[in-house]
N, C-alpha and C positions, 0 to 999 in steps of 0.2 A: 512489386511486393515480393519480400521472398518467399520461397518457399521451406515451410515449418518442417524442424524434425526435432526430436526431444532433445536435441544437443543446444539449442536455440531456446529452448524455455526450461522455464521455473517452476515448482512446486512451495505455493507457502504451503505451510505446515497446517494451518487452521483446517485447508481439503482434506487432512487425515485424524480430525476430528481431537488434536493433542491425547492420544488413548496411549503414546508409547513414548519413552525418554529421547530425547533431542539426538541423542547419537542411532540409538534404534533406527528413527525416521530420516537421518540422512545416511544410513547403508542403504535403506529400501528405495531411497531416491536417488541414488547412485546406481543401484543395482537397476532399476529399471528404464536407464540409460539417460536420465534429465542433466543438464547442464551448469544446475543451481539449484538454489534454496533460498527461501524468506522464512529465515524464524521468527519468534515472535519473543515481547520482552518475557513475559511469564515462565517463557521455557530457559530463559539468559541469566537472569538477576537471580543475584547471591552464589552464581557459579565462578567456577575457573573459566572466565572468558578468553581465554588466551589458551587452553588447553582443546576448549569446545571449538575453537579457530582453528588450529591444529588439525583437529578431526575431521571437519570441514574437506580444508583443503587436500587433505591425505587420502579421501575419498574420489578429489579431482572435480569440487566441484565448486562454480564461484557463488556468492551472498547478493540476490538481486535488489533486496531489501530488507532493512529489518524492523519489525514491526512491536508496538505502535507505541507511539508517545502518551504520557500524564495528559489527562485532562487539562487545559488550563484555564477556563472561566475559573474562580473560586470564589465561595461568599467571604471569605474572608482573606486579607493581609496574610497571614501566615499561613492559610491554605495555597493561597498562589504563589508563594513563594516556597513552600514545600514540593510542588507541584513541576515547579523551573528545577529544583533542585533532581526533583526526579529524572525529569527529562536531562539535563548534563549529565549524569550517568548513562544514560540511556546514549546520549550520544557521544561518547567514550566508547562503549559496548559498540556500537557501530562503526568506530573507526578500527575496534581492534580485531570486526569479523571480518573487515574490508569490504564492507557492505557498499553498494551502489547508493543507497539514499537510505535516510530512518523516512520510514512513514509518520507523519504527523495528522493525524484523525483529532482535530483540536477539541473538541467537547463542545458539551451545551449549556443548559441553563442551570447556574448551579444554585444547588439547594430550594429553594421555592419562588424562586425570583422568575419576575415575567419581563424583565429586562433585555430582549435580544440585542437591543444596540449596547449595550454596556458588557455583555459578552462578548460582542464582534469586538468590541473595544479591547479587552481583556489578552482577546485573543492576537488585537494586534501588537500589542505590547509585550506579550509573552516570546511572539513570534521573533520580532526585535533584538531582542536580547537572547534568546538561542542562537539566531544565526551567526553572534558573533561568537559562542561557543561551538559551533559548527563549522566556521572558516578560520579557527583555532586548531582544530580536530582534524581538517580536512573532510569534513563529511558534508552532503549535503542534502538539504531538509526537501523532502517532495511533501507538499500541502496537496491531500486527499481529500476534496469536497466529496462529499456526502449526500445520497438522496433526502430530498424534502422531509421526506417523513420520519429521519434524527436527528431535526435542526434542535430541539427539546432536549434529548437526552445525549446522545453521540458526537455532533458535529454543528455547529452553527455556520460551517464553512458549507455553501450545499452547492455552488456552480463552477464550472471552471474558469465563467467569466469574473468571476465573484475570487476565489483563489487568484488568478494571472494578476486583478488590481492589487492586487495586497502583494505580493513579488515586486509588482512593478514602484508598487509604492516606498517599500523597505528597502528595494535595489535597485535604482533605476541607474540604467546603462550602466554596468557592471563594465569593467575593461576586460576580467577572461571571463571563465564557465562561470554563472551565476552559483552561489550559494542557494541561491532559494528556486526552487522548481515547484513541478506539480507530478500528482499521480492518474491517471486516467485508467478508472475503475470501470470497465462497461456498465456494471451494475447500478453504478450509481449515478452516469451523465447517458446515455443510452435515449435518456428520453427529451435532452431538451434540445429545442427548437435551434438552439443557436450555439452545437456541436462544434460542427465542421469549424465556423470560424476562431472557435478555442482552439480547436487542435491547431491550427495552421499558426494562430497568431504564439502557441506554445514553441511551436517549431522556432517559426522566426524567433523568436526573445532568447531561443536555445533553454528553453524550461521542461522540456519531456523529460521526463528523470525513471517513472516508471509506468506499466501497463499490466491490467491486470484483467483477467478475462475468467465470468461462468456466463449461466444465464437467468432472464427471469420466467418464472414459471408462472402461468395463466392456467388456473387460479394459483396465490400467493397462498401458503397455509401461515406460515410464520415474518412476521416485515422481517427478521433478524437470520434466521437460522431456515431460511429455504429455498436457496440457491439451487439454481439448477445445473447440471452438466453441462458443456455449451454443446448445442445441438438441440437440448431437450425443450428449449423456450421461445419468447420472441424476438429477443436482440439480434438485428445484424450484424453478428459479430467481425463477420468477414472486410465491411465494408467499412465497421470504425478503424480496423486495423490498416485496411490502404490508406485511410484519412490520415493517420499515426504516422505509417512509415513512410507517407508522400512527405510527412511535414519534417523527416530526417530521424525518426526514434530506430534504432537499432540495436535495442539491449533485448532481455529475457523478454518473453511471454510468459506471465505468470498468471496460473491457476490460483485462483483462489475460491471455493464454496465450502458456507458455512450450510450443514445438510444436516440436521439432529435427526428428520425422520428418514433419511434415506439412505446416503453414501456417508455419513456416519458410520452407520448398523453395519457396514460392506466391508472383509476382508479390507484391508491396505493394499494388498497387490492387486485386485480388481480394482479400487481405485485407482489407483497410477496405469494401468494397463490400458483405462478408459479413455481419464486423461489425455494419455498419449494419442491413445488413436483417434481421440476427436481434436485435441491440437493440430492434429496433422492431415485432419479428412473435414474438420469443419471449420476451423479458424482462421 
């Protein structure tokens, strides 16, 4: 396993709570020595994307992912297809930060519908057809399963064994690097039983695309917005990441917690300063 120093990891942007403009937030993650960045679409769309790349790099620092894709369940024909439309933008924007992978968080049940298999469905169809806008683009798409409890609103993608079939099913035996991968979120696979042989079986198929590390807090105050520091929780964070890097993942580590009532409220330089020293003393 190697060993962490902030040249080696990422800061998404979501840890500093979006409080300050996209260039702001990559001086102060440059400045306090990180090696990347994950921004996110909210902070990209409708800008000079090729100028905001620019700045990026002029800082020195590379794009570990960029975050996150349209919804795509939709109740309707023209919502799902507004929806694709979004995401081809989206992953344009990503080919021109030179991002490592767009994240795709596929969505959930859309509008009132108790349909989850006609979403998974949706979802596989959507998926489909991005990636040949994706292996168009050069970019490639990391499917981010999601914990159980956003299968409803956020994610109907929730395992990694559940993601890997749907890769394997759209791509199978690729002849180079896969277009379609996965993201391994501590947060949100951390609890299931049947980790270890996702991560290994991601390695083997060459689908680690990215990894993202906080923790969970015992007691949870918010399912959404209350991520913990890594350190401050119960996930062994240490020991998914050997599981990772035994399986050959050697990209960023990326921070990512969403914290309304805590490390929101916190200076940004004490966030990143934290960061750093628990990347490097707990991860």
């Amino acid at each position: 396993m190697r060993r962490l120093d902030a040249s080696l990891c990422s800061v998404n942007t979501a840890t500093l709570g979006f409080r300050a403009p996209l260039e702001d937030t990559v001086e102060a993650v440059a400045r306090a020595g990180f090696g990347a960045i994950a921004p996110w679409r909210r902070e990209i769309e409708g800008r000079d994307v090729a100028r905001l790349a620019r700045h990026i790099r002029a800082a020195g620092l590379s794009v570990s992912g960029y975050c996150r894709s349209a919804d795509i369940p939709a109740a309707t024909a023209a919502d799902f297809a507004a929806g694709l439309e979004t995401n081809r933008r989206a992953i344009e924007a990503a080919a021109e930060l030179g991002a490592t992978a767009f994240i795709l968080v596929v969505g959930g049940l859309p509008g009132d519908s108790r349909d989850l298999a006609a979403a998974r469905a949706q979802v596989r169809e959507g998926i489909a057809i991005l990636a040949e806008q994706a292996r168009a683009c050069g970019v490639r798409l990391a499917l981010e399963p999601l914990h159980p409890m956003y299968a409803a609103d956020r994610a109907c993608l929730n395992t990694l064994a559940q993601a890997l079939d749907l890769c394997a099913a759209l791509e199978p035996a690729p002849a180079g690097p896969p277009v379609l991968g996965v993201a391994v979120d501590v947060y949100h696979v951390w609890w299931d039983p049947l980790l270890a042989e996702g991560i290994a079986r991601a390695g083997a198929e060459r689908r680690l695309l990215a990894f993202h590390v906080c923790d969970w807090r015992r007691p949870t105050r918010d399912m959404l917005n209350d991520r913990a520091m890594m350190g401050d929780g119960v996930i062994d964070i240490r020991a998914i990441r050997s599981q990772v890097e035994a399986a050959g993942f050697g990209g960023f580590v990326e921070t990512e917690i969403f914290s309304v009532l805590d490390w929101w409220r916190r200076p940004p330089e004490e966030v990143l300063a934290t960061c750093r020293q628990r990347l490097e003393t707990v991860v």
